[in-house]
C-alpha positions in Angstrom: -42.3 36.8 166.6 -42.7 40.1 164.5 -45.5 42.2 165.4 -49.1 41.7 163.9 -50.4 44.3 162.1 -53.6 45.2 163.2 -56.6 46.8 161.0 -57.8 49.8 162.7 -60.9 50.3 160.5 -62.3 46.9 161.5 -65.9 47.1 162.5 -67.0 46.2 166.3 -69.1 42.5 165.3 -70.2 41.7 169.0 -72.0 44.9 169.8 -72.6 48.8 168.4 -70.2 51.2 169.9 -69.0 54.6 169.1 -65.8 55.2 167.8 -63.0 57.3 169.2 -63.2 59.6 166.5 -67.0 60.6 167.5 -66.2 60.9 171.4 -63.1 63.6 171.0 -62.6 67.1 169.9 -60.7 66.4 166.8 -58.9 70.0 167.3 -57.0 68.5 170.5 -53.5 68.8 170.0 -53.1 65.2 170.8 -54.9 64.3 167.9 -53.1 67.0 165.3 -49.8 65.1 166.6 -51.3 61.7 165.7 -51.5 62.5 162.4 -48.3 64.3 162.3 -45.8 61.6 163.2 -45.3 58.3 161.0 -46.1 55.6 162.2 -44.9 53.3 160.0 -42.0 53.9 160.1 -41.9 52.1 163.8 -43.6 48.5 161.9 -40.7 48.6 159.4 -37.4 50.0 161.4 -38.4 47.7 164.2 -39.7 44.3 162.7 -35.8 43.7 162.4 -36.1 43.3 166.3 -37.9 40.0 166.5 -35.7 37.5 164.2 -38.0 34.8 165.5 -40.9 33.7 163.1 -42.4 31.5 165.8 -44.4 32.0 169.2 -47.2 34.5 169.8 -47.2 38.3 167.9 -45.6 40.8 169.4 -47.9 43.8 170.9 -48.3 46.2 168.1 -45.4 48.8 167.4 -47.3 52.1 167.2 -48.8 51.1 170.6 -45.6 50.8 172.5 -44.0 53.8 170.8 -46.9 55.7 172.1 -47.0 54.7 175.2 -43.1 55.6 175.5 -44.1 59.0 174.2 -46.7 59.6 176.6 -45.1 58.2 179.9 -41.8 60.6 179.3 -44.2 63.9 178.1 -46.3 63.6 181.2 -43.3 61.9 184.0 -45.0 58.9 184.5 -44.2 55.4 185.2 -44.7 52.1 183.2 -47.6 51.6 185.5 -49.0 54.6 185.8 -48.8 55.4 181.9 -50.8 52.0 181.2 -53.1 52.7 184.2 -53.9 56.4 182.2 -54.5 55.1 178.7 -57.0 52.7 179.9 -58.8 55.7 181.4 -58.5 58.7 178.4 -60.1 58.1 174.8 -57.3 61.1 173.6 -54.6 58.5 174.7 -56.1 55.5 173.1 -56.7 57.7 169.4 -53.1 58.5 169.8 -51.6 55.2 170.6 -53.8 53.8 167.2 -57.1 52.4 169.0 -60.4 52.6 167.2 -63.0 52.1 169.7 -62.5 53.0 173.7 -60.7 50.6 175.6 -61.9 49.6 179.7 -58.7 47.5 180.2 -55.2 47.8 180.3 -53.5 47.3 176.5 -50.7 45.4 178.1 -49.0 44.6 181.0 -46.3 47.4 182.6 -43.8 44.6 182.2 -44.0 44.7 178.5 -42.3 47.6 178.1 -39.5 46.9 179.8 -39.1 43.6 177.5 -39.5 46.2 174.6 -37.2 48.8 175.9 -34.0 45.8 175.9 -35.5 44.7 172.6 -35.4 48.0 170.7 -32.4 49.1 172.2 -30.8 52.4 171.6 -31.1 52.0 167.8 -35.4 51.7 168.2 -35.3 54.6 171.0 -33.2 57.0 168.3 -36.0 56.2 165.6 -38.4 57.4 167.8 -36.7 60.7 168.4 -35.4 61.1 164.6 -39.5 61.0 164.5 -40.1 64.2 167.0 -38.1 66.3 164.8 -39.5 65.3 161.6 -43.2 65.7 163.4 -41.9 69.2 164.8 -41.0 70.0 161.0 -44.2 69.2 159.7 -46.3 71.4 162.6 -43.7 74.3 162.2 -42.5 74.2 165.3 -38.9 73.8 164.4 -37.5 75.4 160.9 -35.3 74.1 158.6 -31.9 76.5 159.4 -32.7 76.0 163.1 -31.3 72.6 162.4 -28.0 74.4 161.4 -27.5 76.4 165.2 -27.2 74.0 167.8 -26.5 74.0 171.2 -24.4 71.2 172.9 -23.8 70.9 176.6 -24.2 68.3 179.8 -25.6 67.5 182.3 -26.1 64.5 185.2 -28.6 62.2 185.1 -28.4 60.2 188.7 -29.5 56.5 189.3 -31.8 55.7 191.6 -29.9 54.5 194.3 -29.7 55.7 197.8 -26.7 58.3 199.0 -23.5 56.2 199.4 -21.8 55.6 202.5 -19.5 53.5 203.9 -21.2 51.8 206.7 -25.0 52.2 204.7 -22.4 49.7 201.6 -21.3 47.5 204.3 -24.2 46.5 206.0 -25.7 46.3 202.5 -23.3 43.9 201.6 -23.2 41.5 204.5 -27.0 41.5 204.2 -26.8 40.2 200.4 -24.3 37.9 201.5 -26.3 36.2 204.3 -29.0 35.9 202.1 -27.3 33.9 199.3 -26.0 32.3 201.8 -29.0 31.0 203.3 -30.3 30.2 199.8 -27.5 27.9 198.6 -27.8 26.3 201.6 -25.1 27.2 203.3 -24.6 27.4 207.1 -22.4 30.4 208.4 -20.3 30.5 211.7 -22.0 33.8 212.7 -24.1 36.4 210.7 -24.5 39.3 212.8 -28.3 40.0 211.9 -28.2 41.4 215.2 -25.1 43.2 215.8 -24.6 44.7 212.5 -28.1 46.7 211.6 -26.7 48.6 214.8 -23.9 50.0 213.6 -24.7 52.6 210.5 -27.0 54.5 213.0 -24.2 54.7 215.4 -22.2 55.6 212.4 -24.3 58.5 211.5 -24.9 59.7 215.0 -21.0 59.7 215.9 -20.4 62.2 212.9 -23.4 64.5 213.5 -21.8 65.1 217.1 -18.3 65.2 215.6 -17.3 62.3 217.4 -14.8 60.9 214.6 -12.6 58.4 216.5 -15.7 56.4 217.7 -17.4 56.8 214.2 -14.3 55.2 213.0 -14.2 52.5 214.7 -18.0 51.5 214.6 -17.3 51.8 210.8 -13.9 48.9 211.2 -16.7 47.1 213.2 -19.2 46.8 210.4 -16.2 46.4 208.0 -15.0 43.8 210.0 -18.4 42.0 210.0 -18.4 41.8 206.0 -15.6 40.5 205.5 -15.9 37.8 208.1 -19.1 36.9 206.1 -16.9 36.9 202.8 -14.4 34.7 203.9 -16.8 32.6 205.5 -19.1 32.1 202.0 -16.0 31.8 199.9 -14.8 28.7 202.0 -17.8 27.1 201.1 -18.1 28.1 197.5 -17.3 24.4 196.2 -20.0 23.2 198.0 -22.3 25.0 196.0 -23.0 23.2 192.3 -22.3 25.1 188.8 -25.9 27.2 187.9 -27.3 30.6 188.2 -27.2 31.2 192.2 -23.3 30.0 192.0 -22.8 32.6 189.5 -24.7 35.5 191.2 -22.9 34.7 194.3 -19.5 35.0 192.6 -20.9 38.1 191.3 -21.6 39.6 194.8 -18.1 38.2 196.4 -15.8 40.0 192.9 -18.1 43.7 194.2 -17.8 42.8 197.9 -14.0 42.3 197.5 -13.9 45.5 195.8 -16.0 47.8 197.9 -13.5 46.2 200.6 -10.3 47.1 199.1 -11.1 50.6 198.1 -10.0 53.7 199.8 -11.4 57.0 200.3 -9.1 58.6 197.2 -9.1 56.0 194.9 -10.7 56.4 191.0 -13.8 54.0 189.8 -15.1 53.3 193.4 -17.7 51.5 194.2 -21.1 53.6 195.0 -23.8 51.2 194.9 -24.0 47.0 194.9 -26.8 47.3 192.1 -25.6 49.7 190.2 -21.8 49.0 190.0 -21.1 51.5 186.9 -22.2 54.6 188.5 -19.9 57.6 188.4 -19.5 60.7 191.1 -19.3 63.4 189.2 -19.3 67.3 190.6 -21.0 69.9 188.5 -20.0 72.9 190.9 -23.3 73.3 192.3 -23.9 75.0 195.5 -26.9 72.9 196.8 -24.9 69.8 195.8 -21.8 68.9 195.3 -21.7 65.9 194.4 -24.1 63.6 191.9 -24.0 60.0 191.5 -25.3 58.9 188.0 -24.3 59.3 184.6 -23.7 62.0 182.2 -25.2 62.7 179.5 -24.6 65.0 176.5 -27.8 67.2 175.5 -27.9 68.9 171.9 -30.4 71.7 171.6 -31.6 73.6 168.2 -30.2 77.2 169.1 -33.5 78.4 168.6 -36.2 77.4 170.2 -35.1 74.5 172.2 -36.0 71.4 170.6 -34.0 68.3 171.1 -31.8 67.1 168.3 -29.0 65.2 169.9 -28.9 63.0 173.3 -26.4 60.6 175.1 -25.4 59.2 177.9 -21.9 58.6 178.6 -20.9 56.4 180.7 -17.4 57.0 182.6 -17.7 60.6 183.6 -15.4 61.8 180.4 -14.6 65.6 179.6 -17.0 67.6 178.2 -14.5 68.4 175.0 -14.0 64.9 174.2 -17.5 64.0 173.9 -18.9 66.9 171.1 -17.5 65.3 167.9 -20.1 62.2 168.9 -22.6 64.8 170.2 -22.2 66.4 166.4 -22.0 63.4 164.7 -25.2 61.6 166.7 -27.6 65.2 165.6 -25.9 64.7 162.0 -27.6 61.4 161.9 -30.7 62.3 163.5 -31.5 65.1 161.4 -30.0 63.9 158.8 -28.2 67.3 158.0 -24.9 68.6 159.3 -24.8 71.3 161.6 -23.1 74.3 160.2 -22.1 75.7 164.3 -22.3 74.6 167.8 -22.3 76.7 170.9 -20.9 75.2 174.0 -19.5 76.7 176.8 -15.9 76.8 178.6 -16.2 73.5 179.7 -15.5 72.1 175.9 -12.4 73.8 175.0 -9.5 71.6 173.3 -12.7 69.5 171.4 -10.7 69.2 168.5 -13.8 69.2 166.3 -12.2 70.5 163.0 -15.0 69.9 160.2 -17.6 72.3 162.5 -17.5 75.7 163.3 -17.5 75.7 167.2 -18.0 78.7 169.2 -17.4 78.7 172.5 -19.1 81.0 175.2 -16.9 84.4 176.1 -15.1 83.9 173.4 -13.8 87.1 170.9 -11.7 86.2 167.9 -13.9 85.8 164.9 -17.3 86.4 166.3 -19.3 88.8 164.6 -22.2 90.6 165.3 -24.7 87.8 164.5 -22.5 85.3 166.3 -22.5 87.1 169.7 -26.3 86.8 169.2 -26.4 83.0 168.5 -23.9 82.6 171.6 -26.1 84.7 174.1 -28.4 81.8 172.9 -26.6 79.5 174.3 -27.6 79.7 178.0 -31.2 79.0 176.7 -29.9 75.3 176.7 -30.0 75.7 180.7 -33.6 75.9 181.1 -34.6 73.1 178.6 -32.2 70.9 181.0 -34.0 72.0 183.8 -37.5 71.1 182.1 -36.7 67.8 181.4 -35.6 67.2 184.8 -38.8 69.0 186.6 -41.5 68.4 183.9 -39.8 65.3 182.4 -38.0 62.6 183.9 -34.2 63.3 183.6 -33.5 63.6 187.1 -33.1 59.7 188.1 -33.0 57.0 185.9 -34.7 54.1 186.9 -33.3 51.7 184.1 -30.6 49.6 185.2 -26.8 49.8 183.9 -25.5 52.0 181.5 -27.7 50.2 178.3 -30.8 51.4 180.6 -29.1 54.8 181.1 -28.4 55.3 177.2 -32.1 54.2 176.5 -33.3 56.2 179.2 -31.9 59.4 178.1 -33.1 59.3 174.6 -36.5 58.7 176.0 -36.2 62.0 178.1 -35.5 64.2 174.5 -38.7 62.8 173.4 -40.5 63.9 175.5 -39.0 67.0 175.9 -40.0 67.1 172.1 -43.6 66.0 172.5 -44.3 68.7 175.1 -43.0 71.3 172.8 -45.3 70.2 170.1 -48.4 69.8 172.2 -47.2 73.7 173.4 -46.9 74.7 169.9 -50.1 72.9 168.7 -52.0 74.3 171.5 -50.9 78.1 170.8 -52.2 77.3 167.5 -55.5 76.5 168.1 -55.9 79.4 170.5 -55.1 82.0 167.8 -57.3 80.5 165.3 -59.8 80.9 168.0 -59.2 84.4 168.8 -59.3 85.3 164.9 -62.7 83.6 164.2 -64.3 84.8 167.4 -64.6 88.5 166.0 -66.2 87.2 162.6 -68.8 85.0 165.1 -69.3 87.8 167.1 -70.4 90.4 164.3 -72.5 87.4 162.4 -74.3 86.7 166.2 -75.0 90.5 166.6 -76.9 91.3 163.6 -78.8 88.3 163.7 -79.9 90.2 166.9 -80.4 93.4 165.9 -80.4 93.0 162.2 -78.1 96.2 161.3 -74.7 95.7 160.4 -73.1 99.1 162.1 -74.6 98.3 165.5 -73.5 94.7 165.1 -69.5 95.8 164.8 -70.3 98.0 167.8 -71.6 95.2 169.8 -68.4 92.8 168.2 -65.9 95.2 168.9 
């Protein structure tokens, strides 16, 4: 059922209590960027999300979306943002509450019914709404809209490094346990040869013992697929329902992790997380990543986040900027006159924008070579939204929760740089009143206006 709206201004009936608005400093930059992003534009975009007109009302919109905006500004998790709110009046003003709050507005699991429900559709609404609420507090201008900045990055899963004994003993483990729960009785298991093996595994290539390593590891391969065979023998026995399918499920990635080789394309990394992609970004610290990646679109000054994507299936860089281009176009609702990218996007193909790319000489003016030394300034914001956001692992499962996931990260790459912004504000209106307060306090004191400057200054 559609959310209910709810009346803010209602009055407390049961028993006197202050508002939220008496308890706060109403110069916090939490509460400037309240009243600087629209909120209703999440109870009309959204209500399109609950087709149903039966059951109980949905939790109200503006609470969810600012809950979402607060757990990826601050890094926090669904239970630790609703854990928070319940505990800070500035969060509860922000997320639409009235009078202070002493338990939890919903349950943690609640957003994660809201994030499947909203989709990537609901999650680009609420980052169409950072730039607008940038726009409004000046902290991005109108051309800067026209200069961005595309370029990638990974985004890894939360899964643990792959191996191919750690997948194997994984695997017969699953195994064994659907087995047990359908019922089904196995010739052998090998719960208690099996768990053996990846530390041997390990511990024969850290000594450099490679011929023993490899043939622990045909052991433990060997064990699986004994297990397999044995549960696909008996998969008649099992009737038609949701345990037969998730064991089918399990067999189709088992027979595949089995099957693959160490130079084969779209291997398998992780039983969980089947679409995850090993990508290499030439780092020194680490070569290889295991997630997704995901396109990152910068205003070319000043940093804020126009444009995000994941995408899915490791492609080239080049091939990816027209939808980059096309996704800030939408966003912004204004076409972006260039892009900077570097060396890693050449033969885009992008014909209908002027794309620059880094080192480049033909056609690059003065004012050019300045917006392209700009474009390293996308690094940074990457690496702020992985330390100070959460960009690093994605804890969203498959690639809908990886597309989600990321657009969640550029808002609250957005919402940090707005509370900055706000907050550097505030401090310079400060610092030009304090003079004036200082000269007013003096005389007061010693009633002469020369000594009172002296005394100010």
């Amino acid at each position: 059922m559609k959310p209910k709206t709810r009346s803010t201004e209602q009055d407390d009936l049961l028993r006197v209590r202050a508002r939220l608005i008496e308890m706060i400093d109403m110069r916090h930059e939490l509460v400037k960027l309240a009243a600087l992003i629209d909120w209703d534009i999440f109870e009309r975009e959204w209500a399109g999300f609950f087709p149903s007109h039966t059951g109980r009302p949905a939790t109200s919109p503006r609470l969810v979306a600012g809950l979402l905006y607060l757990q990826h500004a601050f890094a926090l998790s669904d239970e630790a943002v609703v854990a928070r709110w319940a505990e800070n009046p500035y969060w509860q003003h922000f997320c639409g509450e009235t009078f202070f709050q002493h338990r939890l507005p919903i349950d943690p699991s609640s957003m994660t019914r809201w994030r499947k429900r909203i989709g990537e559709e609901g999650v680009e609404w609420m980052l169409t709404q950072t730039i607008e609420s940038g726009k409004r507090a000046g902290a991005v201008k109108g051309n800067d809209l026209k200069r961005v900045t595309v370029d990638t990055t990974v985004m890894e899963k939360n899964i643990a490094h792959p191996t191919d004994a750690r997948l194997y003993e994984t695997a017969r483990r699953k195994l064994v346990g659907l087995a047990r729960e359908a019922g089904i009785g196995l010739r052998q298991n090998y719960n208690r040869l099996a768990p053996r093996l990846p530390g041997q595994v390990g511990r024969y290539a850290h000594a450099r013992q490679f011929k023993r390593m490899r043939k622990a590891l045909r052991r433990l391969k060997g064990y699986t697929g004994r297990v397999l065979r044995d549960v696909e023998r008996q998969l008649d026995q099992i009737p038609e329902g949701v345990l037969k399918a998730r064991i089918v499920e399990i067999i189709a990635l088992v027979n595949r992790l089995l099957a693959q080789e160490p130079k084969d394309k779209n291997k398998l990394y992780s039983l969980h997380e089947p679409a995850v992609d090993c990508i290499s970004k030439g780092k020194a610290h680490k070569r290889y990543e295991f997630g997704t990646k995901v396109s990152v679109a910068t205003a070319n000054r000043g940093g804020f986040v126009v444009g995000m994507r994941a995408l899915p299936g490791n492609p080239y860089d080049g091939h990816t900027l027209s939808e980059a281009l096309e996704q800030v176009e939408i966003l912004t609702d204004q076409k972006p006159e260039f892009a900077f990218v570097d060396r890693g996007y050449r033969g885009h193909g992008v014909q209908n924008v002027k794309v620059f790319i880094s080192g480049a000489k033909r056609g690059v003016t003065r004012t050019i070579a300045r917006l392209l030394r700009r474009r390293s300034a996308i690094e940074p914001m990457i690496g702020h939204m992985k330390n100070d956001g959460r960009l690093t692992r994605s804890t969203l499962k498959g690639t809908e929760g990886d597309t989600v996931f990321a657009v969640l990260c550029g808002c609250g790459h957005n919402i940090r740089m707005i509370l900055r912004y706000l907050r550097i504000i505030l401090h310079q209106l400060i610092w030009l009143i304090r003079p004036a307060c200082m000269i007013v306090d003096a005389k007061m004191v010693y009633g002469r206006t020369d000594q009172a400057a002296k005394i100010a200054t």
